[in-house]
C-alpha positions in Angstrom: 35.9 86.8 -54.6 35.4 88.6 -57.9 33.8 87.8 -60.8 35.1 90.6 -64.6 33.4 91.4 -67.7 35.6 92.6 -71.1 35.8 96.6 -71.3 33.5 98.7 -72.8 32.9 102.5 -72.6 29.3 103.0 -73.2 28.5 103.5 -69.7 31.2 106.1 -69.3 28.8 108.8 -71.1 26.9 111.2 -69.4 24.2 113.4 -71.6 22.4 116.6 -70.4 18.8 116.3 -68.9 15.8 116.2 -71.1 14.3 118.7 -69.5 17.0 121.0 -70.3 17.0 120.3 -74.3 13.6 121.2 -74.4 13.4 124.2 -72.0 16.2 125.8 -74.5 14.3 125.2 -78.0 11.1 126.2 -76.6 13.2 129.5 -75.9 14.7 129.5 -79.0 10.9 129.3 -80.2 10.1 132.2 -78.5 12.7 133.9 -79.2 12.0 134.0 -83.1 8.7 134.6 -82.6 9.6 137.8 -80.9 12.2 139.0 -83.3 9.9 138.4 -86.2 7.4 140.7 -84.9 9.9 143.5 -84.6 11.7 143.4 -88.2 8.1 143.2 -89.4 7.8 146.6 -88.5 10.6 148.3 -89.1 12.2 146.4 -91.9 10.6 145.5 -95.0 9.2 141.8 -96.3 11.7 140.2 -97.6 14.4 141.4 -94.3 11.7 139.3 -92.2 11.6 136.6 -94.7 15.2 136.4 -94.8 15.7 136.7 -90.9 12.4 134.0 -90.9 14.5 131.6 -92.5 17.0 132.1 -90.5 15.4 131.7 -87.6 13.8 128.0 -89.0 17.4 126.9 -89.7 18.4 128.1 -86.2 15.4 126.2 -84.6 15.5 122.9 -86.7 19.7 123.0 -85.4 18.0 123.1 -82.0 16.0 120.8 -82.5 17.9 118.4 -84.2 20.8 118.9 -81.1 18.0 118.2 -78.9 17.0 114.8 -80.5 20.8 114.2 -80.7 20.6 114.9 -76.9 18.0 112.6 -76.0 19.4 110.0 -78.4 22.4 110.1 -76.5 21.0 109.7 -73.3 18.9 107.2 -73.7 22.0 105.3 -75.2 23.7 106.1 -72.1 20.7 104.9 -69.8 20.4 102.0 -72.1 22.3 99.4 -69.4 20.4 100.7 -66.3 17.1 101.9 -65.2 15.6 101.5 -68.5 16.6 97.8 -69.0 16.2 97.2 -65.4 13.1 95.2 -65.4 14.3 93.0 -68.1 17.6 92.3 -65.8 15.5 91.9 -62.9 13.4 89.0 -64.9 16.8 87.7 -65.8 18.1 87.6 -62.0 15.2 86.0 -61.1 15.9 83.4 -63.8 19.6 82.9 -62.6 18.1 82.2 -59.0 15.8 79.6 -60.4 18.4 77.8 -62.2 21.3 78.2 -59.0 22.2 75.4 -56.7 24.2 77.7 -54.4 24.8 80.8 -53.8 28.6 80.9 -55.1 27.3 80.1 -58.5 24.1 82.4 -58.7 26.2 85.5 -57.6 28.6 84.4 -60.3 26.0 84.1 -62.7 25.1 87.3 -61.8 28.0 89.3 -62.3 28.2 88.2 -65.7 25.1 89.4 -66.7 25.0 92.6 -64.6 28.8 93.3 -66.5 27.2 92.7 -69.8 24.2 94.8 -69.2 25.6 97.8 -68.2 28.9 97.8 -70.4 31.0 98.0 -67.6 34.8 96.2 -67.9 34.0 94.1 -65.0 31.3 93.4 -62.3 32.7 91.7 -59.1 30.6 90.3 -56.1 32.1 89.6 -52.4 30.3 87.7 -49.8 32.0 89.9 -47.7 32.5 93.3 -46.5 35.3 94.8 -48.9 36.3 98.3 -48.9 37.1 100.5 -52.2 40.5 100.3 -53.7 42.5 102.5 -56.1 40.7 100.3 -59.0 37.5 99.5 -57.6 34.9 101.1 -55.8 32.9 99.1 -53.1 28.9 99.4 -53.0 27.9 97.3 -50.1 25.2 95.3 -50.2 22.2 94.0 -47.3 23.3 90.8 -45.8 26.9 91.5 -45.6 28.1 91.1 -49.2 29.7 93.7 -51.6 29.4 95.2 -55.2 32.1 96.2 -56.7 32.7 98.2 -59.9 34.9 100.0 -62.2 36.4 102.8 -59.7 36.5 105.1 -62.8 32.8 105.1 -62.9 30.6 108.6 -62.6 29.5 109.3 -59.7 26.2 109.5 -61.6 26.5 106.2 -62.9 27.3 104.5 -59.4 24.2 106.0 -57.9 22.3 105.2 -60.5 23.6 101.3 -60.0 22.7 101.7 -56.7 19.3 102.8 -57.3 18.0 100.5 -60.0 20.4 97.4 -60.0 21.9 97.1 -56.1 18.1 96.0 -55.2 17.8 93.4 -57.3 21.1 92.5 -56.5 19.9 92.5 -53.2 17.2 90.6 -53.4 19.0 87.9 -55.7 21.5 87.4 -52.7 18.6 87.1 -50.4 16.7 84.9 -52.5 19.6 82.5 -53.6 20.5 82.1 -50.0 16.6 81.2 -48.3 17.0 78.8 -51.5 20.4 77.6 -50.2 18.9 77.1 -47.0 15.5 75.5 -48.3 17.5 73.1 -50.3 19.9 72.0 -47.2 16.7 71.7 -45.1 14.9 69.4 -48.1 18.2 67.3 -48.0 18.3 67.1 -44.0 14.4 65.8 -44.3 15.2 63.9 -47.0 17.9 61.9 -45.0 15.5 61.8 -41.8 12.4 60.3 -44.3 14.9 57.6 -45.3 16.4 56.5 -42.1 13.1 57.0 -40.6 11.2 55.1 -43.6 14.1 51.9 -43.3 14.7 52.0 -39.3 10.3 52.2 -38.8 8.4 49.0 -37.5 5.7 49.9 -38.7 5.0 49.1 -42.4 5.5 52.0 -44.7 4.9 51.7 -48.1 3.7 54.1 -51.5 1.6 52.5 -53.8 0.0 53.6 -57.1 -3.5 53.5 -58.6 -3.0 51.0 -60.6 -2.8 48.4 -57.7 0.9 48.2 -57.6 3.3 49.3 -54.8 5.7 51.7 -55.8 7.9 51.1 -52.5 8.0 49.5 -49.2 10.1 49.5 -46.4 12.3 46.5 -45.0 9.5 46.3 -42.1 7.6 44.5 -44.8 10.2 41.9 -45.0 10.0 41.6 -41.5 6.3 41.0 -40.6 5.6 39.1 -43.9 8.5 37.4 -45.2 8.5 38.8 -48.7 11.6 40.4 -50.2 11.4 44.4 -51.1 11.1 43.1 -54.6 8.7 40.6 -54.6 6.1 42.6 -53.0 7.0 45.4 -56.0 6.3 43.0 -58.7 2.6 41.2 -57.4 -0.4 43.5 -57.1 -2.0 44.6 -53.2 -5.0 42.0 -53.4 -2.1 39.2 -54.1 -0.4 39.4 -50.4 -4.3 39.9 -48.9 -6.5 37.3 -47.3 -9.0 36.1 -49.7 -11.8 36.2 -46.7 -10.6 40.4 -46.6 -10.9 41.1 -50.2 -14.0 42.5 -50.4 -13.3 44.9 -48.2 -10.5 45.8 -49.1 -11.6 46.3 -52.6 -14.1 49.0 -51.2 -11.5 50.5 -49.4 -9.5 50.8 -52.5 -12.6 52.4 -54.4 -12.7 55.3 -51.7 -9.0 56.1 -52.1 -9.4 56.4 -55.3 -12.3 58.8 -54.8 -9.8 60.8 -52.9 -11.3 59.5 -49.2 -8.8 59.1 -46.5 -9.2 55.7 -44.6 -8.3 55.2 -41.3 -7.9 52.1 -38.9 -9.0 49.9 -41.9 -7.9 46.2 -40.6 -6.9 43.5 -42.3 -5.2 39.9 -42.8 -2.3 40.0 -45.2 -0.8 36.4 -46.1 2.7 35.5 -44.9 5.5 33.4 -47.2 4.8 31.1 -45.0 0.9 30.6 -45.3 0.1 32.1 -42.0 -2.0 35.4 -41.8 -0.4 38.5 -40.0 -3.6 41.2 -39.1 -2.6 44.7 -40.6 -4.2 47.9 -38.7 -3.8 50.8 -41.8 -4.0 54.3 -42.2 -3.9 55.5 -45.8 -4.3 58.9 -47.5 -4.3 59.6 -51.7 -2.3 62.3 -52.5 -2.2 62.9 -56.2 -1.8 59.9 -58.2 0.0 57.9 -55.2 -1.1 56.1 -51.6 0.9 56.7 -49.1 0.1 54.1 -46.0 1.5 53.1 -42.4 0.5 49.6 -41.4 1.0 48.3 -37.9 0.7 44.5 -37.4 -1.9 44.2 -34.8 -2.2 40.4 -34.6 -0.8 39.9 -30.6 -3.0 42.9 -30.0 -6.0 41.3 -31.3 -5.4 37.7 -29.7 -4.7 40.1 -26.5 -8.0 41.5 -26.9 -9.3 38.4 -27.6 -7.5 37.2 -23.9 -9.1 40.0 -22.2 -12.6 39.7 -23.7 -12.7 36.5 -22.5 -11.5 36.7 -19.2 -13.7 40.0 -18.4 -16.7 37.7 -19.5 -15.2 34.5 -17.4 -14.8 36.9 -14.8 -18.5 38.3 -15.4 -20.1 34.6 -15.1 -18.1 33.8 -12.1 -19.3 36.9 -10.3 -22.6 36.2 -11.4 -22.4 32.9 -10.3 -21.0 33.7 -7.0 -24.3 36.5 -6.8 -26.6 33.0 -7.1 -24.7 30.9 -4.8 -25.3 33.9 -2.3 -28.7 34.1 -3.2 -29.4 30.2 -2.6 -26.9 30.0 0.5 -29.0 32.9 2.1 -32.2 31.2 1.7 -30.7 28.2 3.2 -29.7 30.1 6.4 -32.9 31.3 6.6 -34.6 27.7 7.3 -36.2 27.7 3.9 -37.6 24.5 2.6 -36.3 22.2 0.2 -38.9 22.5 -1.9 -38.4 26.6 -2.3 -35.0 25.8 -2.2 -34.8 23.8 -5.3 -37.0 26.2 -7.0 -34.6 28.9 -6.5 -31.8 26.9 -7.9 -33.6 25.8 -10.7 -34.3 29.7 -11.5 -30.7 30.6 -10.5 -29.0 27.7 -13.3 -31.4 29.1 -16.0 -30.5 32.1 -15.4 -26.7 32.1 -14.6 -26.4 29.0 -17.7 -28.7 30.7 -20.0 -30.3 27.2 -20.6 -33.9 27.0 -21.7 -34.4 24.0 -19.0 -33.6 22.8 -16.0 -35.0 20.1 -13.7 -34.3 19.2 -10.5 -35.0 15.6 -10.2 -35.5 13.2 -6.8 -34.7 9.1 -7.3 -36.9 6.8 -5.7 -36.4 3.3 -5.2 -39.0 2.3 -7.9 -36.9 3.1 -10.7 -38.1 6.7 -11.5 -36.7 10.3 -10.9 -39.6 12.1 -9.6 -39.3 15.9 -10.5 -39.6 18.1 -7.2 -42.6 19.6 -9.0 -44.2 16.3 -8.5 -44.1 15.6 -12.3 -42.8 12.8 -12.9 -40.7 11.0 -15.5 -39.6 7.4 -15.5 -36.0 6.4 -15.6 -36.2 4.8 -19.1 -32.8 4.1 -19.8 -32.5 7.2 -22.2 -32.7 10.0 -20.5 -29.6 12.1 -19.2 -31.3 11.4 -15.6 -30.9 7.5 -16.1 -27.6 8.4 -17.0 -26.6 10.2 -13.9 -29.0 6.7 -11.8 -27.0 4.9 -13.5 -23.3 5.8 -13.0 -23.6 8.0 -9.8 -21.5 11.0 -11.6 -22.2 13.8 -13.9 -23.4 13.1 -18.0 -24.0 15.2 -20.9 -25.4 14.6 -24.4 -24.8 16.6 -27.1 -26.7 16.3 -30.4 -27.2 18.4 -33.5 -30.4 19.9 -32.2 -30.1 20.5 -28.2 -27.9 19.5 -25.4 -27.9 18.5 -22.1 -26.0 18.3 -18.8 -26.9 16.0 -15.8 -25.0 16.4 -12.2 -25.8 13.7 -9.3 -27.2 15.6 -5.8 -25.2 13.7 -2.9 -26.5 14.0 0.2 -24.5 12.5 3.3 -23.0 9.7 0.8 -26.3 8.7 -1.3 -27.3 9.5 -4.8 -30.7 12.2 -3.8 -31.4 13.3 -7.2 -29.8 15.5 -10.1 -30.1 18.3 -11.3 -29.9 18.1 -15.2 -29.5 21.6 -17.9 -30.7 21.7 -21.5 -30.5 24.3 -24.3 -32.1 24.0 -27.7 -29.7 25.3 -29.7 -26.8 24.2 -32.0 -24.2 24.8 -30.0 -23.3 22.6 -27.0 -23.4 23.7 -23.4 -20.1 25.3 -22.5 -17.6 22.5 -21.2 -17.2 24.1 -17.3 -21.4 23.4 -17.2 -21.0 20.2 -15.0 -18.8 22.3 -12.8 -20.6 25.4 -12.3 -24.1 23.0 -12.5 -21.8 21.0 -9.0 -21.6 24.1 -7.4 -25.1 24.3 -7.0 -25.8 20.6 -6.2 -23.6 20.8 -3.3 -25.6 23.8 -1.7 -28.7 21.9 -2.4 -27.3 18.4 -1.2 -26.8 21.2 2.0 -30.1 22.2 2.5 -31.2 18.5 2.3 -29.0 17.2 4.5 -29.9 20.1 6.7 -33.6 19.7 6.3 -33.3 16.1 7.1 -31.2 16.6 9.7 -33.5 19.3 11.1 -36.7 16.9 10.7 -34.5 14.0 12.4 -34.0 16.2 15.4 -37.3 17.4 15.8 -38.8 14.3 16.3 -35.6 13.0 18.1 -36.7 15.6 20.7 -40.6 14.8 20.2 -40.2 11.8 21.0 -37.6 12.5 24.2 -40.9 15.1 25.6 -43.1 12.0 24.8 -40.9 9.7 26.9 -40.4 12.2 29.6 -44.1 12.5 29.7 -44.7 9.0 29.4 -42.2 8.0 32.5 -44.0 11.2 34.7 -47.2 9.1 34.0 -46.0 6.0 35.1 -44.8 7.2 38.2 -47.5 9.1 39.1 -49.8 6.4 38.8 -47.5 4.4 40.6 -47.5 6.7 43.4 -51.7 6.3 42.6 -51.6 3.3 42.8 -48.5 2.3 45.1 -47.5 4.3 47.9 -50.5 6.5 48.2 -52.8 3.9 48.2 -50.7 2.4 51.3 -51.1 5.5 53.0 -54.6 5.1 52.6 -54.7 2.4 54.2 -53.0 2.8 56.8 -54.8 5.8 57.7 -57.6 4.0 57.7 -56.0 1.5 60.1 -55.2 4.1 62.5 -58.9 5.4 62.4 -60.2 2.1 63.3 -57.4 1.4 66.3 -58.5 4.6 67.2 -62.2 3.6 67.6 -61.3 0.7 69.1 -59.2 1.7 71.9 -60.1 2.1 75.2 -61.1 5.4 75.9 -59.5 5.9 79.4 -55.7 6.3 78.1 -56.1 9.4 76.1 -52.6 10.1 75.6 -52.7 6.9 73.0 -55.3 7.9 71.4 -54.5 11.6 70.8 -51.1 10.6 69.7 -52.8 7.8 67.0 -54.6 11.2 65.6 -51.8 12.9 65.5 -50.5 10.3 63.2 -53.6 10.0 61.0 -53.5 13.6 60.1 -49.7 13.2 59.6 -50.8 10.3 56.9 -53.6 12.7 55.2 -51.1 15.5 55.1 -48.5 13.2 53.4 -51.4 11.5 51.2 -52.2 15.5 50.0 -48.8 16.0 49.8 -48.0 13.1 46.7 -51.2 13.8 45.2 -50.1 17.2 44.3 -46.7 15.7 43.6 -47.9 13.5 41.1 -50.4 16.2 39.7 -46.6 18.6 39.0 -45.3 15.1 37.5 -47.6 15.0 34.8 -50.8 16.9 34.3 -54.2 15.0 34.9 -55.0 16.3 30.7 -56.6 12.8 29.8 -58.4 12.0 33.3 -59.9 16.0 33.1 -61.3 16.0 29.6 -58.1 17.7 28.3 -56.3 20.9 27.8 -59.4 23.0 28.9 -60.5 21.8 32.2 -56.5 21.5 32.8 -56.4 25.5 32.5 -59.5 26.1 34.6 -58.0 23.6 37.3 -54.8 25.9 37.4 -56.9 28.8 37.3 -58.7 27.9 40.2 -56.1 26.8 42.1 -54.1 30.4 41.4 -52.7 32.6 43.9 -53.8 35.7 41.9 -57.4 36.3 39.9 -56.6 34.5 36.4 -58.9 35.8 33.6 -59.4 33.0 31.2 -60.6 32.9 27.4 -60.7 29.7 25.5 -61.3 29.0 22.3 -60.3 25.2 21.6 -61.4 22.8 19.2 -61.4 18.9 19.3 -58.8 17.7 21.2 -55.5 18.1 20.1 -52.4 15.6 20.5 -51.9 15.3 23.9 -48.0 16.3 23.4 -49.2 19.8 22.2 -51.7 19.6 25.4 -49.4 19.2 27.7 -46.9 21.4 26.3 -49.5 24.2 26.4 -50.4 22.9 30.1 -46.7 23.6 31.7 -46.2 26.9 29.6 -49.8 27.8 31.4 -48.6 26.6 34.7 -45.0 27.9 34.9 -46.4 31.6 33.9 -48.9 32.0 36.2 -46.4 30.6 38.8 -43.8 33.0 37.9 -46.8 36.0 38.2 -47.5 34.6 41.4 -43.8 34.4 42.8 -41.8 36.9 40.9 -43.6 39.3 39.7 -46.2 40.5 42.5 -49.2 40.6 39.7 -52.3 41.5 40.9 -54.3 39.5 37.6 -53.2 37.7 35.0 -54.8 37.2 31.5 -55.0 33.7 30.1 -55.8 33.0 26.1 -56.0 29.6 24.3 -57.2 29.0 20.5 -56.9 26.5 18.5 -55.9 28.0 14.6 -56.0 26.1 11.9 -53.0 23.9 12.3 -51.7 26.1 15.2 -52.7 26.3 19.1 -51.9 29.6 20.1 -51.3 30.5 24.1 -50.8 33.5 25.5 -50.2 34.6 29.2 -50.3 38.2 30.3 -49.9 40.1 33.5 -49.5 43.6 34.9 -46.5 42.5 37.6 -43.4 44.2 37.9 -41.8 42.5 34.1 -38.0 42.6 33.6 -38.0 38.8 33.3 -35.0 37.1 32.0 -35.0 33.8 30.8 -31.3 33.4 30.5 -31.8 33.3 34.6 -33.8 30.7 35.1 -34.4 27.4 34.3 -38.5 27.3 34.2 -38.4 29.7 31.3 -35.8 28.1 29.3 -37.5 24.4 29.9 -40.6 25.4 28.4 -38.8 26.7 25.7 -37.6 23.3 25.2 -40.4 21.9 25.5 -42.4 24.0 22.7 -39.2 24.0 20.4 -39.2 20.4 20.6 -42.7 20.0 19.0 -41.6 22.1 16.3 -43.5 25.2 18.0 -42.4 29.1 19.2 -41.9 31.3 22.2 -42.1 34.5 22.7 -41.4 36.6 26.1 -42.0 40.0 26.1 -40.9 41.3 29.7 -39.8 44.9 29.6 -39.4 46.4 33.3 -42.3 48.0 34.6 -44.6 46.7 31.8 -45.6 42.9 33.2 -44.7 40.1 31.1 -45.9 38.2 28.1 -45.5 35.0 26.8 -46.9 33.8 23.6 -46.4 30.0 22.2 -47.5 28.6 19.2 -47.7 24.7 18.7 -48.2 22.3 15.9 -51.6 20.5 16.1 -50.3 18.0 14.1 -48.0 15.5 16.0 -44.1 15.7 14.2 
């Protein structure tokens, strides 16, 4: 590719150096100077005047060849090195004003043509050798110069010193430009498709409220055409609750402060509200914003909140029901019972009341902190009397929950809620309120049931004792007393007989010791069948009597009050009685200690020994009937028996009959 310029010669010229022109008048200075000083000796004044003028005329035609000289070479110079900055400034203007670098090199051979004179000026943007007509000055980046072949060698280095490196640098610079400007298009492309094809909302606005442009997204999430949104103001499309805000907002952008994360509710066509996350930076006189509607995300994080704090008051819940359930199992009573569940609803329920309330048949719910408050007919607790099931009443200052406590099929009590504040208890309270009621209906029902049995077996040890009393007084009374008798018969036949047959009346002794030993026999039969406690004077002469009648030394200490139900006596009487028996037979003690104290509402018995120990009562039946026998009264055991160490027995009993 080559690009001419019309002929000139101008740049064909070639004048002497400078240096030259003046080094030969300076000696042609000299020179004069010299010859003057000669003739002025040996000629006369007007030879050296004469050869003086001479001289000038011979100097000033120096002189004015020199200026000629320099004249000349500065016209010949004219079109390079010193107009090279101005053609530089004009390359670099040809680079501004050139789209590619076909036209900017063509540009520039034009000018480069003009400036030097030259016939024609061509540029390659490849590598082209020199020809019979032009000669080939290549250029960095793979491009040529190519000029007049006729050229002096001294011009063509001169072009290669002072104009190839702007030439250079013009090729350089036109094609980075090239290659910006294909770069700037290729983003250009990407922002659009990237701008149409986002989601998200993308959009340009301007200060004075307006958008400027917006992508279809917008179209999308809020229903309003490209156009539409163009032609309204921002605080149009916004939710009149957000404007405020957003107003501030707007105030900071303006300010130059970037805002990000800034949410808000934009209008739909439709009337509905879409919530807009934003991110928004000023950049001259312009926003430019990225919206992303965040409305499912919200409700989503709505969802969650809710169902981590549902999930929070269920394990809470679950936390009291464990704490009430455990103090169940552990045979608490129902009147700690229902204190704990009282504390556990205000504090699970957050309500500033709660009651715990116990119907009688007199019409009134008697609080279990014996406070009472009559069933008046307004109450929630006449409400839940009334109807058997759970009520609530909800007014503009408080509100209030009541939930029936079943036990075993009858209406108990309730347990009834209350909060003070405007809003109303949540609507799950009768629910979550029923989960306690049942565990208290529990306990009840276990307490009852507990106190049932406990006098169920009372009063089966008070029959058992009642039926050993009857039978040993019937033996009294009955069969012993017949024995008696007919001892006495036999002592009297015996005195009467006649004392010559002997063998008779040794035999009729025989069989009035046989009647004695049987008489002895049922009186200590009767004495195992039920304790002789009332007939003695009670629980302490009882103990001495067993004492005394001990195989082994028995150390007693008493400390009894007034008599105590004889239930508890006689209890305390057959623990006594099978330890010191079981020392005796089992355990090869040589002493026993016996203790007995009445203690405030307790008798406390204790049986020690120093035998052998190791006693089990899962072995034998003695052990595990007075077990019974305490338990039934409401009372403890306690058998310590470690091998080696003797055994002790501790039992404490109720004074007060069950």
């Amino acid at each position: 590719m080559m690009w001419k310029r019309s002929p000139s010669r101008l740049a064909q010229l070639t004048a002497p150096s400078l240096a030259l022109g003046i080094a030969f008048a300076a000696t042609f200075v000299a020179t004069e100077l010299l010859l003057g000083l000669v003739l002025a000796r040996i000629s006369p004044g007007e030879a050296v005047g004469l050869f003086h003028l001479i001289a000038v005329l011979a100097v000033a035609l120096v002189w004015g060849w020199a200026a000629a000289v320099v004249f000349r070479r500065r016209a010949d110079t004219s079109g390079t090195p010193g107009r090279v900055p101005d053609l530089e400034a004009e390359l670099a203007h040809i680079t501004l004003r050139s789209t590619d670098v076909t036209s900017a090199m063509g540009a520039a051979a034009e000018r480069v043509a003009q400036a030097l004179g030259l016939p024609f000026v061509a540029f390659e943007l490849d590598m082209v050798p020199s020809d019979r007509h032009r000669s080939a000055i290549p250029l960095r980046g793979g491009a040529t110069l190519l000029v007049p072949s006729d050229l002096p060698r001294r011009s063509i280095q001169r072009i290669r010193e002072k104009v190839v490196p702007s030439l250079e640098e013009l090729l350089h610079a036109t094609r980075a430009r090239e290659a910006v400007d294909r770069s700037v298009a290729i983003s250009r492309g990407d922002f659009e498709m990237f701008f149409d094809l986002s989601s998200d909302l993308l959009c340009i606005g301007g200060l004075d409220g307006f958008y400027k442009r917006v992508n279809p997204a917008f179209e999308k999430a809020l229903g309003y055409t490209s156009r539409e949104m163009l032609e309204h103001p921002f605080l149009d499309f916004v939710h009149p609750a957000d404007r405020p805000r957003t107003v501030e907002v707007l105030d900071d952008l303006t300010r130059g402060i970037p805002v990000a994360q800034f949410e808000i509710r934009l209008v739909c066509k439709d009337g509905s509200a879409r919530w807009i996350e934003w991110n928004t930076v000023p950049a001259r006189d312009s926003l430019y914003a990225a919206g992303r509607d965040v409305t499912e995300r919200r409700d989503a994080r709505r969802t969650i909140e809710a169902s981590h704090a549902e999930l929070s008051t269920l394990a809470e819940q679950q936390a009291a029901l464990r704490r009430v359930a455990t103090l169940i199992a552990h045979g608490a009573t129902t009147t700690d019972v229902c204190a704990c569940v009282a504390a556990e609803l205000a504090r699970t329920l957050g309500s500033r009341s709660t009651g715990l309330y116990h119907f009688t048949p007199d019409g009134t719910s008697t609080l279990v902190t014996s406070h009472t408050e009559p069933v008046d007919g307004k109450s929630i607790s006449a409400r839940v009397f009334g109807t058997g099931h759970a009520a609530r009443i909800d007014k503009a200052q408080n509100s209030e929950v009541g939930v029936p406590i079943v036990v075993d099929g009858n209406l108990w009590g309730s347990a009834v809620v209350g909060s003070t504040g405007p809003d109303p208890l949540p609507p799950d309270t009768e629910a979550r309120v029923g989960d306690f009621t049942d565990l208290l209906a529990t306990a009840i029902a276990n307490a009852q049931a507990h106190t049932q049995l406990t006098a169920s077996r009372a009063r089966i040890v008070a029959a058992a004792d009642d039926a050993r009393h009857r039978l040993e007084r019937d033996l009294h009374d009955g069969a012993q007393q017949r024995l008696v008798s007919l001892g006495l018969a036999l002592r009297s036949a015996e005195a009467s007989a006649d004392s010559e047959p002997a063998a008779l009346k040794e035999q009729i002794s025989d069989i009035v010791a046989g009647l004695n030993d049987v008489s002895a026999d049922l009186r200590e039969i009767s004495r195992g069948i039920h304790p002789a406690i009332r007939s003695k004077g009670g629980l302490g002469p009882a103990l001495k009597a067993l004492a005394r009648r001990s195989a082994i030394p028995v150390d007693l200490d008493l400390h009894l009050g007034p008599r105590v139900p004889e239930s508890t006596e006689v209890a305390a009487y057959y623990v006594a009685a099978e330890a010191l028996t079981n020392a005796a037979k089992h355990a090869r003690a040589s002493e026993v200690h016996l203790q007995a104290r009445t203690a405030g509402t307790h008798l406390e018995l204790s049986v020690r020994d120093d035998g052998t120990g190791g006693a089990d009562p899962a072995k034998g039946s003695g052990l595990t009937g007075i077990r019974d026998r305490v338990e039934a009264l409401g009372g403890q055991l306690e058998i310590i028996s470690r091998a080696g160490s003797g055994t002790a027995l501790r039992a404490e009993l109720p004074i007060d009959s069950p």
